[in-house]
BAKOLMAR-494695 format. One record per residue (C-alpha): residue number from 1; x, y, z; residue in three letters. Coordinates in nm, 4 decimals, always signed. Example, Ala and Ser with C-alpha at 12.3 -4.5 7.8 and 13.67 -1.06 7.14 Angstrom:
2
+-----+----------+----------+----------+------+
: seq :        x :        y :        z : type :
+-----+----------+----------+----------+------+
:   1 :  +1.2300 :  -0.4500 :  +0.7800 :  ALA :
:   2 :  +1.3670 :  -0.1060 :  +0.7140 :  SER :
+-----+----------+----------+----------+------+
***
This chain:
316
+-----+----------+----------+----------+------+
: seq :        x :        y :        z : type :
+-----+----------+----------+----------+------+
:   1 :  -5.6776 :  -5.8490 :  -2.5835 :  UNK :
:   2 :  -5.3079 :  -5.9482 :  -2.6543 :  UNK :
:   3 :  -5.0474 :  -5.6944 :  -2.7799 :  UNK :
:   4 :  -4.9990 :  -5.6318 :  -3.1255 :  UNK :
:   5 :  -4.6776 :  -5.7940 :  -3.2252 :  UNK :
:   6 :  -4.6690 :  -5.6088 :  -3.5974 :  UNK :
:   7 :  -4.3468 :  -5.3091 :  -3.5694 :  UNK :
:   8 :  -4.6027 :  -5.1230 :  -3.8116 :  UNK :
:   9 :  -4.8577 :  -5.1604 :  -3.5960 :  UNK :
:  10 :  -4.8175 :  -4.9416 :  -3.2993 :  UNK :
:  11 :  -5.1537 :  -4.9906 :  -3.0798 :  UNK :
:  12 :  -5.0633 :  -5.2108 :  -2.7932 :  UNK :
:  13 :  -5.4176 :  -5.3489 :  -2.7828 :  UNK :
:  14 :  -5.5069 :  -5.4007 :  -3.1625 :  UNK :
:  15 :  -5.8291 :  -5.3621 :  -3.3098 :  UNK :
:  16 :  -5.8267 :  -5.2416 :  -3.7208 :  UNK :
:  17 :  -6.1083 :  -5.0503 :  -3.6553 :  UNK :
:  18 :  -6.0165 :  -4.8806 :  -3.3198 :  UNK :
:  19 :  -5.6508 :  -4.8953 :  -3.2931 :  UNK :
:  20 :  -5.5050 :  -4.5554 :  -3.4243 :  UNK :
:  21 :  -5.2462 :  -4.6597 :  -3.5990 :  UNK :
:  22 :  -5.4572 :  -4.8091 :  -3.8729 :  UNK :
:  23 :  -5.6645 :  -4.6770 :  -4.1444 :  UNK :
:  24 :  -5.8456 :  -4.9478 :  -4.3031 :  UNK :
:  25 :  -5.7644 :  -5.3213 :  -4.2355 :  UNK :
:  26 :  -5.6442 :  -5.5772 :  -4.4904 :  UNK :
:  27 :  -5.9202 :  -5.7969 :  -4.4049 :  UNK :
:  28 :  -6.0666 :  -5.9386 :  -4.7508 :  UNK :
:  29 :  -5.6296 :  -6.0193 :  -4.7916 :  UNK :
:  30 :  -5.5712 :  -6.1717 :  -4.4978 :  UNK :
:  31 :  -5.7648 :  -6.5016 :  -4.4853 :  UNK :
:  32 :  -5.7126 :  -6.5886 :  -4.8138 :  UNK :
:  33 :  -5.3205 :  -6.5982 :  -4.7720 :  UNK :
:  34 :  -5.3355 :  -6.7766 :  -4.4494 :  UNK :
:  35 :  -5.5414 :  -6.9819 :  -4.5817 :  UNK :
:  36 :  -5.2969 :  -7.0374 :  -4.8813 :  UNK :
:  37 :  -4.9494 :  -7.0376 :  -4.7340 :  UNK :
:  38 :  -5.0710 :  -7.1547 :  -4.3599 :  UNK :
:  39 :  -4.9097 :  -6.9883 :  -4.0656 :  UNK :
:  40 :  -4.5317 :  -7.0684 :  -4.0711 :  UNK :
:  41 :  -4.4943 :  -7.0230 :  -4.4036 :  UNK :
:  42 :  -4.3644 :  -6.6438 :  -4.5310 :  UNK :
:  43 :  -4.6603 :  -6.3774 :  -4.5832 :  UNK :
:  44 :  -4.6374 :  -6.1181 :  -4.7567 :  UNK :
:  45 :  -4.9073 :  -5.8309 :  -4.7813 :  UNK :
:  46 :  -4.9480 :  -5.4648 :  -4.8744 :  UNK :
:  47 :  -5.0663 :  -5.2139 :  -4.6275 :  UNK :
:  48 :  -5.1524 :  -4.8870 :  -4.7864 :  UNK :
:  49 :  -5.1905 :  -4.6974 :  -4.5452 :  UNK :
:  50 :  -4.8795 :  -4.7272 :  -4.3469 :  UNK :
:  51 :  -4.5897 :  -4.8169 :  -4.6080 :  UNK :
:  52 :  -4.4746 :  -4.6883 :  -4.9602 :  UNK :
:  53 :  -4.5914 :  -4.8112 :  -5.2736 :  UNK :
:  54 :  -4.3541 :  -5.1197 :  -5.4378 :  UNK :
:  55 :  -4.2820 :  -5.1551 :  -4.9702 :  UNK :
:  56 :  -4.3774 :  -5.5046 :  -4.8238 :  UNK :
:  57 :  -4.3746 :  -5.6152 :  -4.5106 :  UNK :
:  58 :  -4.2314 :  -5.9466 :  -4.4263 :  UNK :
:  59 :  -4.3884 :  -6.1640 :  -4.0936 :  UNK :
:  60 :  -4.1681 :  -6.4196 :  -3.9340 :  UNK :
:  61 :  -4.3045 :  -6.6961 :  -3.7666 :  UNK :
:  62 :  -4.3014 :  -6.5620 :  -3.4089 :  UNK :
:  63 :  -4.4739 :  -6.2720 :  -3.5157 :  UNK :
:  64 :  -4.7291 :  -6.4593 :  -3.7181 :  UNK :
:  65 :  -4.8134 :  -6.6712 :  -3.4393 :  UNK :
:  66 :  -4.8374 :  -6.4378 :  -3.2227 :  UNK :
:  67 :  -5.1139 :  -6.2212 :  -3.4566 :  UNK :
:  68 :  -5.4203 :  -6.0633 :  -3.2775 :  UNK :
:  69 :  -5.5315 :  -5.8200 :  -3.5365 :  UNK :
:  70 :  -5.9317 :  -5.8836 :  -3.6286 :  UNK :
:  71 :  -6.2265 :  -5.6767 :  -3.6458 :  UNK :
:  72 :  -6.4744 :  -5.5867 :  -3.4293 :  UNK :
:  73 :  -6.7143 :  -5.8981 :  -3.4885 :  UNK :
:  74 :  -6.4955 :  -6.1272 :  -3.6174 :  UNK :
:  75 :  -6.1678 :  -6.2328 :  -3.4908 :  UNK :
:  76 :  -5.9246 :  -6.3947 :  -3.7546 :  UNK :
:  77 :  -5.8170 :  -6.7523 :  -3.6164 :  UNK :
:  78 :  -5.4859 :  -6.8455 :  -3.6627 :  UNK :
:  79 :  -5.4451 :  -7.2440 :  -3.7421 :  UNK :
:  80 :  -5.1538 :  -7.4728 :  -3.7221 :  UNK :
:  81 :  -5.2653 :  -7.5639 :  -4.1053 :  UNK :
:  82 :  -5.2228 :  -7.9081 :  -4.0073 :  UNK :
:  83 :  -5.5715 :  -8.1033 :  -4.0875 :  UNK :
:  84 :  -5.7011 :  -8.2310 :  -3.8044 :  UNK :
:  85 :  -5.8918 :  -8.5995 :  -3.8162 :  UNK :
:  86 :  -6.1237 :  -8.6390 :  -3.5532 :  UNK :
:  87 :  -6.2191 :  -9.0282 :  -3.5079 :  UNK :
:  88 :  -6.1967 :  -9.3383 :  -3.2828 :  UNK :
:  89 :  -5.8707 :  -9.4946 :  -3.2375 :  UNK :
:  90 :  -5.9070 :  -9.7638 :  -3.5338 :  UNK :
:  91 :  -5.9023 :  -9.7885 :  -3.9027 :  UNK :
:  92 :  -6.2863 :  -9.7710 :  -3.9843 :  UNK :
:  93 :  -6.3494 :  -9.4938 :  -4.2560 :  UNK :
:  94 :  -6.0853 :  -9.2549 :  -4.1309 :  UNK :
:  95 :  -5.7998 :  -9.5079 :  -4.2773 :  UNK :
:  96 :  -5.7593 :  -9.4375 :  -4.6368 :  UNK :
:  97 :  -5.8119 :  -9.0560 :  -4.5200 :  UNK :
:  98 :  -5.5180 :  -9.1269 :  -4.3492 :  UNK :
:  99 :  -5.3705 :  -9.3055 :  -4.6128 :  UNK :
: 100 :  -5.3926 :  -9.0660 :  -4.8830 :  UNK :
: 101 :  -5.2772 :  -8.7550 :  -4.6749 :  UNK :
: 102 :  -4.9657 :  -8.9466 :  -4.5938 :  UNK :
: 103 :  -4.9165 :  -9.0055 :  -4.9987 :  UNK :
: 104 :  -4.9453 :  -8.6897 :  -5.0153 :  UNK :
: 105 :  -4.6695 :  -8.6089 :  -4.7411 :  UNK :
: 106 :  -4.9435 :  -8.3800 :  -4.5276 :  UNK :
: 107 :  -4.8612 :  -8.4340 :  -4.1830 :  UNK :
: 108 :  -5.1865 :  -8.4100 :  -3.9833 :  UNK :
: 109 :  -5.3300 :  -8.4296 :  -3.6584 :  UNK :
: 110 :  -5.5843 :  -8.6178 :  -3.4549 :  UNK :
: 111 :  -5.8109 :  -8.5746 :  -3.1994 :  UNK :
: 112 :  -5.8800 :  -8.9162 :  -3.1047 :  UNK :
: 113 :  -6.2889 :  -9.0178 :  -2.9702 :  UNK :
: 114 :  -6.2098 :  -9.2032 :  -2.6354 :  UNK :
: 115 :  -6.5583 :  -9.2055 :  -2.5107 :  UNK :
: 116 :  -6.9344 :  -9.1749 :  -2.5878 :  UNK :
: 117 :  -6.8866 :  -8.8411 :  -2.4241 :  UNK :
: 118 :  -6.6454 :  -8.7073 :  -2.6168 :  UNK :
: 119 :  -6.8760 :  -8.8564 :  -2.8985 :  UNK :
: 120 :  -7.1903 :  -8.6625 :  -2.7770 :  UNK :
: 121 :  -6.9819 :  -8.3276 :  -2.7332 :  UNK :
: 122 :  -6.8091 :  -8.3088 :  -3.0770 :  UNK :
: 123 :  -7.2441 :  -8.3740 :  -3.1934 :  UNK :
: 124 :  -7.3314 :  -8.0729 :  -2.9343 :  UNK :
: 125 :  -7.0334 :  -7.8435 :  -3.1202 :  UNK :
: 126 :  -7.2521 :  -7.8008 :  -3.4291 :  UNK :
: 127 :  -6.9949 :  -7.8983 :  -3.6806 :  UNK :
: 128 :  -7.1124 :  -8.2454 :  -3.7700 :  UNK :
: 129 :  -7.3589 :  -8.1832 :  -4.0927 :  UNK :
: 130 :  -7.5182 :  -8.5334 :  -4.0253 :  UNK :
: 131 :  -7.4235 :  -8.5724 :  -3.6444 :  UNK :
: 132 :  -7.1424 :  -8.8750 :  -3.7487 :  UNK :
: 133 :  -6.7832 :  -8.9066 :  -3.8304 :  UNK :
: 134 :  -6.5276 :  -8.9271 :  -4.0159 :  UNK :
: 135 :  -6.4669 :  -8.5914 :  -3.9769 :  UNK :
: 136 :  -6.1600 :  -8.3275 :  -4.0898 :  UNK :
: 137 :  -6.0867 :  -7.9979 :  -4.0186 :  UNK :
: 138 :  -5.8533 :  -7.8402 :  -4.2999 :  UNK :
: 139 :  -5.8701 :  -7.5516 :  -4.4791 :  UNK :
: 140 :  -6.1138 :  -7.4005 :  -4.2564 :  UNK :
: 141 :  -6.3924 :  -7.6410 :  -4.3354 :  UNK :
: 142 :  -6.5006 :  -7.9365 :  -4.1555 :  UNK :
: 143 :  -6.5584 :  -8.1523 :  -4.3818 :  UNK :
: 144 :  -6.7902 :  -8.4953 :  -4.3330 :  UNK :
: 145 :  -6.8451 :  -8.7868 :  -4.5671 :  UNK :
: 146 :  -6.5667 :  -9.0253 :  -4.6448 :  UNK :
: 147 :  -6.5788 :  -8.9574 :  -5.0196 :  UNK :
: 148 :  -6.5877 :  -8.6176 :  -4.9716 :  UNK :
: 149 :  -6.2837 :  -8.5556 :  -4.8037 :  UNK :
: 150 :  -6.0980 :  -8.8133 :  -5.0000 :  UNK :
: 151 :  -6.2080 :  -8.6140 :  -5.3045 :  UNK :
: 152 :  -6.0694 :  -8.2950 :  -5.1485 :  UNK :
: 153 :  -5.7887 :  -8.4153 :  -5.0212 :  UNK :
: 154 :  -5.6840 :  -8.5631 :  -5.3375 :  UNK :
: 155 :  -5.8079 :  -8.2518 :  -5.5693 :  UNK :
: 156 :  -5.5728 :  -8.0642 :  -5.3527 :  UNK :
: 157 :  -5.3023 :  -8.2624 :  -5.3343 :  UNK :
: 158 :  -5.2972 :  -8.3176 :  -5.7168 :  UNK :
: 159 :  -5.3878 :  -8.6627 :  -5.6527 :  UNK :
: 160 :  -5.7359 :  -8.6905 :  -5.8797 :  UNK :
: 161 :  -5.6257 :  -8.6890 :  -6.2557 :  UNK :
: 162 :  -5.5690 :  -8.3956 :  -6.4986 :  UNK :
: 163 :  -5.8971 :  -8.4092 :  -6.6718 :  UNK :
: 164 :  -6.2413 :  -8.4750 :  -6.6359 :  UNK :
: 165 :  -6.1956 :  -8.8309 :  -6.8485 :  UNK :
: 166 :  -5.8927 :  -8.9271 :  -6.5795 :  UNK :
: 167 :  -6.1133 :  -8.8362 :  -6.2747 :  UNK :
: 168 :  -6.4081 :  -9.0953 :  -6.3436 :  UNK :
: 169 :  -6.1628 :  -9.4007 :  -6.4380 :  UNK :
: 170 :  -5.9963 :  -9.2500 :  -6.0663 :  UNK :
: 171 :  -6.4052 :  -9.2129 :  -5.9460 :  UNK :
: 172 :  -6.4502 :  -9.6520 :  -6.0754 :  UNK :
: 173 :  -6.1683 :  -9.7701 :  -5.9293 :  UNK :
: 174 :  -6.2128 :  -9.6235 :  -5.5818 :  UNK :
: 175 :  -6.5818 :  -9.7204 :  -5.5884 :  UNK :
: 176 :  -6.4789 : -10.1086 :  -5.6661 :  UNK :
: 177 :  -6.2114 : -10.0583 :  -5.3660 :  UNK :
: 178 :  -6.4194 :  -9.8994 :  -5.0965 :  UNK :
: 179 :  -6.6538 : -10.2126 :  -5.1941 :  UNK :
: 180 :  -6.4036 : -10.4442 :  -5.1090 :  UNK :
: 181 :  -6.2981 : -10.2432 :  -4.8198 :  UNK :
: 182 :  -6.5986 : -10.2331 :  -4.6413 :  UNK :
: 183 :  -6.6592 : -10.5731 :  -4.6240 :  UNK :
: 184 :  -6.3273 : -10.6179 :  -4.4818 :  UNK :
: 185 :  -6.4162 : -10.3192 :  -4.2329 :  UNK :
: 186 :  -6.7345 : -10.4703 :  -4.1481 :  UNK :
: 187 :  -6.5705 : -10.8474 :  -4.0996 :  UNK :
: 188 :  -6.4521 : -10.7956 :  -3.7175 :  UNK :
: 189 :  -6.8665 : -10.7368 :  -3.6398 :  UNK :
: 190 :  -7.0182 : -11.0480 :  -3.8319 :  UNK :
: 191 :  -7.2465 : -11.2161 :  -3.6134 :  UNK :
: 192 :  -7.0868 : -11.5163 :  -3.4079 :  UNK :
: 193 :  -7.0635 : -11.8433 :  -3.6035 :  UNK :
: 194 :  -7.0588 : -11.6472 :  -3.9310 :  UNK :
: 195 :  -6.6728 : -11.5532 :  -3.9377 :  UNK :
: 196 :  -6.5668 : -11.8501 :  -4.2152 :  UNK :
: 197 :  -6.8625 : -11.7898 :  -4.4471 :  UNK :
: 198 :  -6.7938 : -11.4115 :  -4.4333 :  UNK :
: 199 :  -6.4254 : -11.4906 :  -4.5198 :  UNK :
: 200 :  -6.4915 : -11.6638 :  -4.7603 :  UNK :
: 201 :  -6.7006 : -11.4507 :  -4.9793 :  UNK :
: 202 :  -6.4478 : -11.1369 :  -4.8597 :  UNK :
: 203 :  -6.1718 : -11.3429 :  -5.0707 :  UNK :
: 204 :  -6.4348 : -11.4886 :  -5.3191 :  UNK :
: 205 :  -6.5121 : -11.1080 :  -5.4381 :  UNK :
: 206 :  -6.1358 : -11.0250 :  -5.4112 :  UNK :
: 207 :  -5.9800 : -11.2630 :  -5.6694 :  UNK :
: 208 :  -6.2835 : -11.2692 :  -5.8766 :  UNK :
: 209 :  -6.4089 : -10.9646 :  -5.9153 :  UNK :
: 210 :  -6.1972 : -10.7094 :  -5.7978 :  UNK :
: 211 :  -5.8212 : -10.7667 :  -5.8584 :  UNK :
: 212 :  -5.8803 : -10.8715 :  -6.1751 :  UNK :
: 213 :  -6.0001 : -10.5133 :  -6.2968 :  UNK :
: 214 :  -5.6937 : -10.4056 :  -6.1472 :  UNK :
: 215 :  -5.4674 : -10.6264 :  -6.2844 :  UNK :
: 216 :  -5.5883 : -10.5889 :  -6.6129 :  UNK :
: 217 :  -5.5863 : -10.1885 :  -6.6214 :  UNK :
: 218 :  -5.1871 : -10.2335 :  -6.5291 :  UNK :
: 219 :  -5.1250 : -10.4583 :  -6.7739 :  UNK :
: 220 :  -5.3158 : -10.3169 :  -7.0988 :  UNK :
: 221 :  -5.1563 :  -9.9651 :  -7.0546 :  UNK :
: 222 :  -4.8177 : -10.1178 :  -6.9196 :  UNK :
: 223 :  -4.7793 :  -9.8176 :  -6.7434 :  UNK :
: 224 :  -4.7006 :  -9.8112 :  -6.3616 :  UNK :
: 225 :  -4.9956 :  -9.6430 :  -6.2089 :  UNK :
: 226 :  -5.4245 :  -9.7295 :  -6.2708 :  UNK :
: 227 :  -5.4619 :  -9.3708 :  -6.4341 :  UNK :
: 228 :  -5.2370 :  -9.2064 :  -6.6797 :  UNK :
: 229 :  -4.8646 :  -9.1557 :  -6.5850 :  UNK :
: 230 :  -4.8541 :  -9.0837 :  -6.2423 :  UNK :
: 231 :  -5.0157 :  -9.1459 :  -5.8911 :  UNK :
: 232 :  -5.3704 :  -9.0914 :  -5.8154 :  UNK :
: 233 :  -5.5673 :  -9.1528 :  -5.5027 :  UNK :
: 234 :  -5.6620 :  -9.4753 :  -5.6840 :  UNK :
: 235 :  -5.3308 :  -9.6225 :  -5.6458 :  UNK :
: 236 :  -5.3267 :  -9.5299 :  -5.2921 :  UNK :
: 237 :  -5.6984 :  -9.7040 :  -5.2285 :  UNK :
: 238 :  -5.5547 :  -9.9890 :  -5.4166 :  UNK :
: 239 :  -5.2217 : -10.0588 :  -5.1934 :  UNK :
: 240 :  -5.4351 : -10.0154 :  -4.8925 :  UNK :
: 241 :  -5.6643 : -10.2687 :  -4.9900 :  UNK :
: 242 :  -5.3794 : -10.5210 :  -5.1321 :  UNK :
: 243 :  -5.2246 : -10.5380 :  -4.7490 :  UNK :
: 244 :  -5.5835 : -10.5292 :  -4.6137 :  UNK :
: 245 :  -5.6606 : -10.8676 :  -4.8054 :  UNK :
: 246 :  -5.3381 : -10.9903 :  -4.7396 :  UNK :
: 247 :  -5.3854 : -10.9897 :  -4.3677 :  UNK :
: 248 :  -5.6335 : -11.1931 :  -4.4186 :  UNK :
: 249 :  -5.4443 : -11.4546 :  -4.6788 :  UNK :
: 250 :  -5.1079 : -11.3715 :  -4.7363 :  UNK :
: 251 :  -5.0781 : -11.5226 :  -5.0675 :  UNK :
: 252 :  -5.3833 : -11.3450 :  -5.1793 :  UNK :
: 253 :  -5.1989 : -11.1692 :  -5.4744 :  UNK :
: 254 :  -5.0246 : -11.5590 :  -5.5810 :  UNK :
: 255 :  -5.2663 : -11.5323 :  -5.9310 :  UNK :
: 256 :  -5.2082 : -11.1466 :  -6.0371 :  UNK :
: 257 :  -4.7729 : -11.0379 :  -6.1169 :  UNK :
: 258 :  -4.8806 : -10.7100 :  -6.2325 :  UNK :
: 259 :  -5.0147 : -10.6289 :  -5.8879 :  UNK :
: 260 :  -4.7430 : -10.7864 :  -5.6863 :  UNK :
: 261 :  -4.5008 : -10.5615 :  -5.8732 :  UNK :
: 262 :  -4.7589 : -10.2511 :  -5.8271 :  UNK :
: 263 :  -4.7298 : -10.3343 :  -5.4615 :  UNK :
: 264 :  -4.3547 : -10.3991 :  -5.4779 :  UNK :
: 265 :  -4.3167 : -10.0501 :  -5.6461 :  UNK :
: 266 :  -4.5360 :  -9.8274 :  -5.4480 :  UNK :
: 267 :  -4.3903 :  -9.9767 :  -5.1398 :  UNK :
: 268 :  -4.1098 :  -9.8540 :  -5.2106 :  UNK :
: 269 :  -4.1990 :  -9.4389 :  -5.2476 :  UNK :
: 270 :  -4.0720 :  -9.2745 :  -4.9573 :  UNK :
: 271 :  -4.3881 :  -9.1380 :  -4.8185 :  UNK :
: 272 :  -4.5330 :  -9.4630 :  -4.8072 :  UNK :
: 273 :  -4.2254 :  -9.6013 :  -4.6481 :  UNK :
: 274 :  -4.2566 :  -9.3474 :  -4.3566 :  UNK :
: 275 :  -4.5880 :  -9.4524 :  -4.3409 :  UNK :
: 276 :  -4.5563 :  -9.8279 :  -4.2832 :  UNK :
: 277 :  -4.3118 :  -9.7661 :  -4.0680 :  UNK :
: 278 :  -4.3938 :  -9.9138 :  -3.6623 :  UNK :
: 279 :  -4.4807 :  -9.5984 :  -3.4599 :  UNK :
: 280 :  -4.6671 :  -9.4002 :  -3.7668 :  UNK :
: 281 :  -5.0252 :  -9.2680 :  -3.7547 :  UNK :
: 282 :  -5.1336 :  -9.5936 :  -3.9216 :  UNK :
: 283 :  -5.4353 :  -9.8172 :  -3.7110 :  UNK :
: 284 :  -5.3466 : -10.1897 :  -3.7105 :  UNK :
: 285 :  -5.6626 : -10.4476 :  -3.7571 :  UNK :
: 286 :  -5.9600 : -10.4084 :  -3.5516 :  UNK :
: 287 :  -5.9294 : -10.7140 :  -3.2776 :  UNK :
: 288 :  -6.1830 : -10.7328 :  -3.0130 :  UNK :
: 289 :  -6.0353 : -10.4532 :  -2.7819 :  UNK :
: 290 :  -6.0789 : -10.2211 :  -3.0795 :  UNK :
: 291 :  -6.4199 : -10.3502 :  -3.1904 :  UNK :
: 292 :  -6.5698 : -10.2853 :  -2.8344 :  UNK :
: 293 :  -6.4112 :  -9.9528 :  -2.8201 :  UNK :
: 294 :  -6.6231 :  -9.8243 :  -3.0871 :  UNK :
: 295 :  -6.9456 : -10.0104 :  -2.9871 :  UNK :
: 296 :  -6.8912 :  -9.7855 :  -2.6932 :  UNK :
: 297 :  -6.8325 :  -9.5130 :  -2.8228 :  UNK :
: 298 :  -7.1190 :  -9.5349 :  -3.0992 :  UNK :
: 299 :  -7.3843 :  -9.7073 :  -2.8609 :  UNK :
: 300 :  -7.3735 :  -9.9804 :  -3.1580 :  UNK :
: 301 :  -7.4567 : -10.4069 :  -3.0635 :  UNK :
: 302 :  -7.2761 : -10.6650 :  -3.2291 :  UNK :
: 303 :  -7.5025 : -10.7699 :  -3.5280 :  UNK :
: 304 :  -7.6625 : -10.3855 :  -3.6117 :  UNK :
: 305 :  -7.5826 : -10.3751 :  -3.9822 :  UNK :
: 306 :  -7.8010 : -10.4807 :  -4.2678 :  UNK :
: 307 :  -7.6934 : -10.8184 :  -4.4453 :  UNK :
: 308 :  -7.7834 : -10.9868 :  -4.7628 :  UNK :
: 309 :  -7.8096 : -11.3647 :  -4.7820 :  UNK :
: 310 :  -7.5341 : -11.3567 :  -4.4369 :  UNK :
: 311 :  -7.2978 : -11.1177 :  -4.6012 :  UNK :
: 312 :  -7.2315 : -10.7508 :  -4.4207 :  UNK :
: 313 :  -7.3097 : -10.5172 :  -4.6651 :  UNK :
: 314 :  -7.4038 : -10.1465 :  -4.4854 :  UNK :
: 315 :  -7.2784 :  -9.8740 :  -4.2800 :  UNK :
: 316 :  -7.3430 :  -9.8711 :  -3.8909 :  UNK :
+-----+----------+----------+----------+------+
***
C-alpha cells in the first residue's frame, strides 16, 4: 500500500475505513469528479470531518497522481483521462473515431493490436461485449460498436445537434457516409480480378447518390455546415469521406462547388489542420502490408465477406 500523499490525511498507509485519521470517506464524491474534471485538472472536495465548514481543500497534480485512498473492496483507479483506442494499425472502423476526437481537440491514446495474440488476450480480458473491436476506453467505459462510440463521442463533445430534430438529419447523413465508407474500407480485400469493377461502382454510388445529398443540403440552407449553424460529427464523416474518394480519383468533387468549398473551409479549422498534418495519429490507405496485417491478426482469408452481384457489401 503506497503512502498517503493528502497533508489532511495523516495515515501513512491509507485506507478510509481503517486509517485513523478519517471518519467517513468521500467515496460517492470522488468518482464522479474524477470522472468530470480527469486527473490533472483542479479538484476540489469537502471533507467534513477533518476541515471547517465554507474550508476546501485544493489537490495539485503531484498529489492527485499520486492518490491511494479507496475502500476496502474497491480501490479508486486513477486514469490519465485520455481515451484510449485499442485497434490494428490501419484505418478500418477505428478512423472516423479517430477523426472525430481530433475535431473535437481530445488527444487520445492507442494501444495498437500487433498480433493475433495480443488479439486473443484483449478477448480473454472480458471487456469486449461481442469479443471484436473497435474498441475505446473513456470515461470509464469500454465502449464497442462503431456507432456507438461515435455517438458518445460526439454527444460529449457537443458534436450531435441541439435537438432531437438536428440529431436524426446528423443520424441520415452519417448513415449515407459510413455506406460509402465501407465500401471504400472493404475495396483493398475484393477478390483478385475484381479491383476495376469494384471501383467503379465505389465512384458510381459516390457522384450519384451520395454527394449529391450533400451538396444539395449546403446549398438549400446556404449555411456552412450539413446541420444548423455549426459543426456536427456529420461534417467531420463527410470531410473524411471527401479525401477518402479522392484518393481514389482526385477530381472526384469536379461536378459539386458547394462541397469543394465545404472541404476548402473545414480544411482550414485548426484541429483539422493538426490533424492532417505528416506524423499525426491519422492511418494512411490500407496497401497490401496493411491488409495482411489484419488478416493476421483477425485469422480472416482474402474473399470472407458477403457480396451482392460482385460488390463488397458486409463486415468481416
Amino acid at each position: 500500500m503506497l503512502p498517503c500523499p493528502l497533508p489532511v490525511f495523516k495515515g501513512k498507509n491509507c485506507r478510509f475505513d481503517s486509517c485513523p485519521s478519517h471518519e467517513s470517506p468521500p467515496s460517492s464524491l470522488l468518482p464522479s469528479l474524477l470522472s468530470e474534471l480527469g486527473v490533472w485538472t483542479a479538484l476540489l472536495f469537502s471533507v467534513e470531518s477533518r476541515l471547517q465548514k465554507g474550508q476546501l481543500l485544493s489537490l495539485v497534480p503531484s498529489q492527485l497522481a499520486a492518490f491511494c485512498c479507496f475502500s476496502e473492496n474497491q480501490e479508486l483507479k486513477i486514469m490519465s483521462g485520455k481515451p484510449i483506442l485499442h485497434y490494428f494499425n490501419g484505418r478500418g472502423r477505428m478512423e472516423s473515431v479517430r477523426w472525430l476526437l481530433a475535431a473535437a481537440g481530445v488527444e487520445f491514446e492507442e494501444k495498437i493490436l500487433k498480433s493475433a495474440e495480443d488479439f486473443e488476450n484483449l478477448v480473454k480480458g472480458g471487456n469486449l461485449m461481442y469479443q471484436q473491436v473497435p474498441m475505446v476506453e473513456i470515461d470509464g467505459l469500454n465502449l464497442v460498436q462503431t456507432r456507438a462510440i461515435l455517438k458518445y463521442i460526439a454527444a460529449k463533445y457537443n458534436l450531435y445537434g441541439k435537438d432531437l430534430k438536428e440529431k436524426a438529419l446528423i443520424d441520415m447523413y452519417v448513415e449515407g457516409m459510413r455506406d460509402l465508407n465501407e465500401m471504400i474500407m472493404y475495396y483493398p480485400l475484393c477478390y483478385p480480378g475484381e479491383e476495376e469493377k469494384n471501383l467503379n461502382f465505389i465512384l458510381e454510388r459516390a457522384t450519384e447518390r451520395f454527394f449529391p445529398v450533400y451538396e444539395k443540403a449546403l446549398k438549400s440552407h446556404g449555411k456552412n455546415y450539413l446541420v444548423g449553424n455549426q459543426m456536427s460529427w456529420a461534417d467531420i464523416q463527410l470531410f473524411e469521406a471527401i479525401l477518402m474518394v479522392e484518393e481514389l480519383k482526385s477530381d472526384i468533387l469536379s461536378a459539386f462547388p458547394k462541397l469543394q468549398e465545404f472541404k476548402a473551409r473545414i480544411s482550414k479549422l485548426p484541429r483539422i489542420q493538426k490533424f492532417l498534418q505528416p506524423g499525426s495519429q491519422r492511418k494512411p490507405p490500407m496497401d497490401d502490408q496493411a491488409v495482411e496485417e489484419a488478416t493476421k491478426i483477425f485469422n480472416l482469408e482474402k474473399g470472407l465477406y458477403v457480396k451482392h452481384k460482385g460488390v463488397i457489401l458486409a463486415d468481416f
